[in-house]
C-alpha atoms as one frame of an Amber mdcrd trajectory, in Angstrom:
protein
 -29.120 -31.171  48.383 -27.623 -29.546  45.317 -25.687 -26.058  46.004 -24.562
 -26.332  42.569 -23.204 -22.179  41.889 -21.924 -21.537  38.474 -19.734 -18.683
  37.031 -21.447 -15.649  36.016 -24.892 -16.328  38.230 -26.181 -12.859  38.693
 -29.810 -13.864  39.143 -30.159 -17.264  40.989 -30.328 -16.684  45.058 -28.502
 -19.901  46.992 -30.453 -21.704  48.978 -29.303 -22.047  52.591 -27.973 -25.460
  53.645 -28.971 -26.786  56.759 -25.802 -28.393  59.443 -25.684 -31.740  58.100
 -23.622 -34.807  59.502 -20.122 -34.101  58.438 -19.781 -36.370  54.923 -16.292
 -37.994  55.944 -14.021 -39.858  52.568 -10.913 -41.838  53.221  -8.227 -41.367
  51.231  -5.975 -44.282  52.776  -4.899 -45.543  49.738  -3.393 -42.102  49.048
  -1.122 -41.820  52.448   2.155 -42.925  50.906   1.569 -39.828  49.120   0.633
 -36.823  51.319   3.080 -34.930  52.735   3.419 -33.847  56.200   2.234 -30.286
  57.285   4.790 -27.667  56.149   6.069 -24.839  57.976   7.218 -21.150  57.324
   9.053 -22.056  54.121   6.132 -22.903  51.440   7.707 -25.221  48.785   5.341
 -24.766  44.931   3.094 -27.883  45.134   2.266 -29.991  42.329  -2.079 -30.134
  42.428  -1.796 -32.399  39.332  -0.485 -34.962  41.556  -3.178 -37.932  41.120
  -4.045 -38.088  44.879  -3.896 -33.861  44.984  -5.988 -33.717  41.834  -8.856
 -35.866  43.840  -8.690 -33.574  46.660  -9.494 -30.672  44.604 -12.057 -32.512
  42.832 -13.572 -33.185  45.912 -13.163 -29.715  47.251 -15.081 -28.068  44.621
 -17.302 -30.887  44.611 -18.808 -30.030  47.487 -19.038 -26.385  46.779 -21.032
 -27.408  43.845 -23.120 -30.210  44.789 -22.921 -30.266  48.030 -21.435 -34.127
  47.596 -17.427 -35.224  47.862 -18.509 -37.714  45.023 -17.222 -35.846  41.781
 -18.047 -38.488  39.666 -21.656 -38.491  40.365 -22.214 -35.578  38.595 -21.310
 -36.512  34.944 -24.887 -37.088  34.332 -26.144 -34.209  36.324 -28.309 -31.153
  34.057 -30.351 -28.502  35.377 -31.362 -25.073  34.493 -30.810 -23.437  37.869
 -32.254 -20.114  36.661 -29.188 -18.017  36.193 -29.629 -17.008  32.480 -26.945
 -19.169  31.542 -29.507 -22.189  30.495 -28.550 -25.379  31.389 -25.581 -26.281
  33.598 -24.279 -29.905  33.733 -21.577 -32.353  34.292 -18.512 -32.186  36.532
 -17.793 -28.962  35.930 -20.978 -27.167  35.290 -20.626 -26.819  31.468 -23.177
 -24.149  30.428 -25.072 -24.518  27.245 -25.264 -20.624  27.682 -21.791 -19.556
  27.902 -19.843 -21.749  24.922 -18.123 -23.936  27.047 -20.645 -27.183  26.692
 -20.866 -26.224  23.007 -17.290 -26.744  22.837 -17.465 -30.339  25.266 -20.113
 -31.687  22.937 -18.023 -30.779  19.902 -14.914 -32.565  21.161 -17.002 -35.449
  22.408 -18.167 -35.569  18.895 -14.516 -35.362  17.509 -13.537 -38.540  19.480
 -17.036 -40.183  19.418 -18.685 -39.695  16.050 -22.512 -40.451  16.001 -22.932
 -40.022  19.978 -26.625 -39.146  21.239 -25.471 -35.857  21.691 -24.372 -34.269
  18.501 -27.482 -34.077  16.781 -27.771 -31.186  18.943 -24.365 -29.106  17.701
 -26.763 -26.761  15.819 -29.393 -25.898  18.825 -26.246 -25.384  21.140 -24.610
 -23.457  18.412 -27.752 -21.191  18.319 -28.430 -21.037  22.126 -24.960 -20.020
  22.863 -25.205 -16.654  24.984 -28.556 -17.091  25.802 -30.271 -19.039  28.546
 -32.490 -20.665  25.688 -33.808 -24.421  25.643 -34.378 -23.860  21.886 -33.639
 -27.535  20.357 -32.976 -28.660  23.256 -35.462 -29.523  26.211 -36.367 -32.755
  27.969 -34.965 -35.003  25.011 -31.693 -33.497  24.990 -31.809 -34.133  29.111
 -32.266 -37.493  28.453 -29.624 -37.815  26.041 -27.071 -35.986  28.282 -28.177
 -38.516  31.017 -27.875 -41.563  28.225 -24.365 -40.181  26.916 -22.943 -39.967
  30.904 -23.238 -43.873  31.475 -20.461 -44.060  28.722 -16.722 -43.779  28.996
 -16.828 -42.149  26.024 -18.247 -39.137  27.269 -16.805 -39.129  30.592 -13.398
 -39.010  29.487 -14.863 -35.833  27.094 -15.796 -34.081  30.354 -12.267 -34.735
  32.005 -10.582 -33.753  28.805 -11.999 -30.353  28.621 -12.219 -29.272  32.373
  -8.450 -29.831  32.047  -8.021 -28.204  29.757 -10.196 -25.066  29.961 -10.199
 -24.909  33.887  -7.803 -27.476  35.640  -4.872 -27.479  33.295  -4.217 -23.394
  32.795  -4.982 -22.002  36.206  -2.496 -25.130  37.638   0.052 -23.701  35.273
  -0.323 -20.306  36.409  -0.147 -21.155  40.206   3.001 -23.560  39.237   4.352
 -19.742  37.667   3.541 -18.022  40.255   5.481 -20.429  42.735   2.642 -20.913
  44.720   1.889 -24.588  46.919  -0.897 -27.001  46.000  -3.135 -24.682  48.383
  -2.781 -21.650  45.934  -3.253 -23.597  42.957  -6.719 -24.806  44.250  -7.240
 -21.209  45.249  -7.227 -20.515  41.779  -8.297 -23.258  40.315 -11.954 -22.834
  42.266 -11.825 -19.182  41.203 -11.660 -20.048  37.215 -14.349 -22.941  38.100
 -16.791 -20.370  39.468 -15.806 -16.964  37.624 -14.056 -18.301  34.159 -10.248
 -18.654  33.566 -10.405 -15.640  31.054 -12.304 -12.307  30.773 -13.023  -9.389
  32.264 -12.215  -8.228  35.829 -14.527 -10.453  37.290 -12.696 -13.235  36.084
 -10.125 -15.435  37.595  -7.281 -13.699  35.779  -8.843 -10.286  36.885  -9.126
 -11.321  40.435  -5.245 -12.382  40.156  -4.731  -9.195  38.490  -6.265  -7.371
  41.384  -4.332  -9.452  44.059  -1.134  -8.709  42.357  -1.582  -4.876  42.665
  -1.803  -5.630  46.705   0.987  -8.482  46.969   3.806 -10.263  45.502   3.407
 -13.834  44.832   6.793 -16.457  45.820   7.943 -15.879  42.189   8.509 -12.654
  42.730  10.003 -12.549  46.083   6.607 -12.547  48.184   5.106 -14.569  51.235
   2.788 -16.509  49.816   0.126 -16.398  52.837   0.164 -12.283  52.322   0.148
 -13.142  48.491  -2.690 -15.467  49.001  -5.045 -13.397  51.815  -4.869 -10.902
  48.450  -6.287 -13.075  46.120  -9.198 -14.286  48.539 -10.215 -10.529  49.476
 -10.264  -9.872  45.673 -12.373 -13.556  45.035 -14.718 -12.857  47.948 -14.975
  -9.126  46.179 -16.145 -10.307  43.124 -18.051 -13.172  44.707 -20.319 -10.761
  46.911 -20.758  -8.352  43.691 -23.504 -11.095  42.774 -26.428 -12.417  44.512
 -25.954 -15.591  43.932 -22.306 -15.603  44.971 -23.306 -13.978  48.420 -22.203
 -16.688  50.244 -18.536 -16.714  50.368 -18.448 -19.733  52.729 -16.230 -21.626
  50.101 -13.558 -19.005  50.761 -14.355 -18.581  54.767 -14.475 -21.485  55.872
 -12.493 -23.474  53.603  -9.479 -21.990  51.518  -9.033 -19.418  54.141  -9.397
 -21.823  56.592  -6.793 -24.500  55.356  -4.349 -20.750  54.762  -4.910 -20.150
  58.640  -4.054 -23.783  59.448  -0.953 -23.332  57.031  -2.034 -26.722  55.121
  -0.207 -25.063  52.277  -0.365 -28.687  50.767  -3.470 -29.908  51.503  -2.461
 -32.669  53.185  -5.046 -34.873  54.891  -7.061 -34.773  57.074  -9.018 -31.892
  55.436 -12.088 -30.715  57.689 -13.826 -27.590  56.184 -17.721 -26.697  55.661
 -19.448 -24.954  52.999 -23.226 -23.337  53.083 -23.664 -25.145  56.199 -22.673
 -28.278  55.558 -19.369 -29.884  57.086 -17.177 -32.586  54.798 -13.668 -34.033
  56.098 -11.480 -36.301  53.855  -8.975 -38.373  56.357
């Protein structure tokens, strides 16, 4: 099942998830790594760590497709009906909201003559709409074509990096906060954008920092961090399709309550229903 929710929905409705089987990933190769639960003192984490990086890949992963495999979703494209047209990849790239525009551009920086870039000027033109205009079942295929290829996979990682991953990991790193926080708000600029308006992830964080001080400024970072979920789960509910704040519940708030400020493993957590544990 795919509970793929993208930034900005205002229209779509989720579907509800029935309990399934808890989907269980073993990160054993990654134990020399993880850290041991921490205590009352919350040290800044580093989420680009390679084996923290997965876990938050995973994390959202299963927000979004309801899957811990991440990179099973380079070929996925869908219109999923919330005016944004279609929404693909690993990171949801939105032909309606400039951000696949700018993927297929770079991919066609680094990979002249790749199936996609015939279709620069129908993206160009669709941009802010939820449009199929020069686009349609042939450019599905193409996506679908272009995702077997290295080429275009390593376009995808480039540019969630860089327009999700990299900047709201820098801004948790600023604000002193552990590996937890910088998921916190790296799942916030996944869903809502990095930058914008208060609905945004940097207008939820502006929000949260009217309520609490973050570690950089002298602050607990579990008050800090309780902030900046209210104000998520605030924006979250101010849309339909965000209704479900189960992603914050019963996850990020979850690991917060557990202290897992490093998201250490094992993880156990659910989201719309469905229950996922990486040991």
């Amino acid at each position: 099942m795919n509970a793929r929710i993208r930034r900005g929905i205002g229209v779509a409705s989720v579907l509800a998830l029935s309990v399934a089987t808890p989907v269980v990933v073993s990160t054993a190769s990654f134990a020399a790594t993880e850290a041991p639960a921490l205590g009352a003192a919350v040290l800044a984490g580093d989420l680009s760590a390679p084996a923290k990086k997965e876990i938050a890949m995973k994390l959202v992963s299963s927000a979004e497709n309801s899957s811990l495999d991440w990179k099973a979703q380079y070929k996925y494209i869908e219109d999923i009906g919330d005016g944004r047209g279609y929404t693909a990849g690993i990171i949801g790239f939105c032909s309606g909201t400039g951000d696949m525009l700018d993927l297929v551009e770079y991919y066609s920086q680094t990979t002249p003559g790749n199936p996609l870039q015939k279709y620069l000027p129908a993206l160009r033109k669709v941009n802010g709409t939820d449009s199929h205009a020069g686009l349609g079942s042939a450019f599905v295929s193409d996506w679908k074509k272009a995702a077997a290829t290295d080429a275009f996979k390593n376009a995808q990682n480039h540019e969630r990096d860089r327009v999700y991953f990299n900047p709201s990991v820098a801004q948790g790193k600023a604000d002193g906060l552990s590996n937890l926080g910088q998921f916190a708000y790296y799942d916030a600029a996944v869903m809502h954008g990095f930058d914008g308006d208060s609905t945004s992830f940097k207008g939820i964080r502006s929000a949260a920092l009217k309520k609490a001080k973050p570690p950089s400024q002298g602050g607990d970072e579990t008050t800090y961090l309780k902030a900046f979920l209210v104000e998520r789960k605030r924006v979250m509910k101010q849309e339909e399709a965000h209704s479900d704040t189960s992603r914050v519940d019963t996850e990020q708030s979850k690991f917060l309550n557990e202290k897992n400020f490093d998201l250490h493993t094992p993880l156990k957590w659910s989201v719309y229903g469905e229950q996922f544990q990486i040991n």
